[in-house]
N, C-alpha and C positions, 0 to 999 in steps of 0.2 A: 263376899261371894265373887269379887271380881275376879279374884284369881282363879276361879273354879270356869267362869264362863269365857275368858278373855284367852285358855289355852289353842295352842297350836288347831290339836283336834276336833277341840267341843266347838269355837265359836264357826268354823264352814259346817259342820253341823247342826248346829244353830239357824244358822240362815238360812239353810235346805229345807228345815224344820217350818218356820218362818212360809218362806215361798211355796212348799208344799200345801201350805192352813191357806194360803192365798191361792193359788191353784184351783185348790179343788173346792174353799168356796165361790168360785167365781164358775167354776163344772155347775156347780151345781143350784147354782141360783141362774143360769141361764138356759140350763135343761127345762122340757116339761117336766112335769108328774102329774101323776094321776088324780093325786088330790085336788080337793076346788081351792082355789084361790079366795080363804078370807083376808077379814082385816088382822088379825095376826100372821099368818101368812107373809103377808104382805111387808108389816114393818119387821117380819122376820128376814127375810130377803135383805129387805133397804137397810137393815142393821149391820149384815152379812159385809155387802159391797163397803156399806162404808168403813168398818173396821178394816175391811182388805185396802182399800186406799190409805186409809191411815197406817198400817203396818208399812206400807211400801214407800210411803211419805217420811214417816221415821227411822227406815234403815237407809232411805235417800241421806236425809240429813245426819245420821251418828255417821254410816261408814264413808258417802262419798264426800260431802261439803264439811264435815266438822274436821275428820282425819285428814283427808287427803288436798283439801283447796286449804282451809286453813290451817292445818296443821296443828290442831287444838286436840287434847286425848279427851275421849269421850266417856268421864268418869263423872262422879255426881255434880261438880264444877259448871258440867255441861249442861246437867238436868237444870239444875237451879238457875243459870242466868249468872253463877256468879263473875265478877271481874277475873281479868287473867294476869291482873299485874299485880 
């Protein structure tokens, strides 16, 4: 699939994709609503934020520290931890 995702057009659409899902859960877990605030609610929220951290933590690390500091392609290599020698 890498080929499909790693194109010219798809992967900045991708990342708009990406940053848009982070966006707007971050709109929307900082908004009120009308609703009351349970305990689902709540670790719905905290679920919410921390996936968005983490989204933003792993395109930190695939496109600017693995690509660009290291110079490492960020293919399954990368997933797994394997050696690069």
């Amino acid at each position: 699939m890498r080929h499909v995702y790693r194109q010219e057009f798809r992967q900045p659409l991708l990342v708009a994709l990406f940053l848009f899902q982070v966006g707007s859960g971050v709109y929307l877990a900082t908004h009120s609503d009308v609703r009351p605030i349970n305990r689902f609610r709540t670790f719905q929220i905290a679920s919410g934020i921390f996936l968005a951290a983490y989204l933003l933590g792993h395109m930190n690390s695939a496109f600017v520290f693995a690509r660009l500091d290291l110079g490492i392609d960020s293919d399954s290599s990368l997933a797994t931890a394997a050696s690069s020698g």
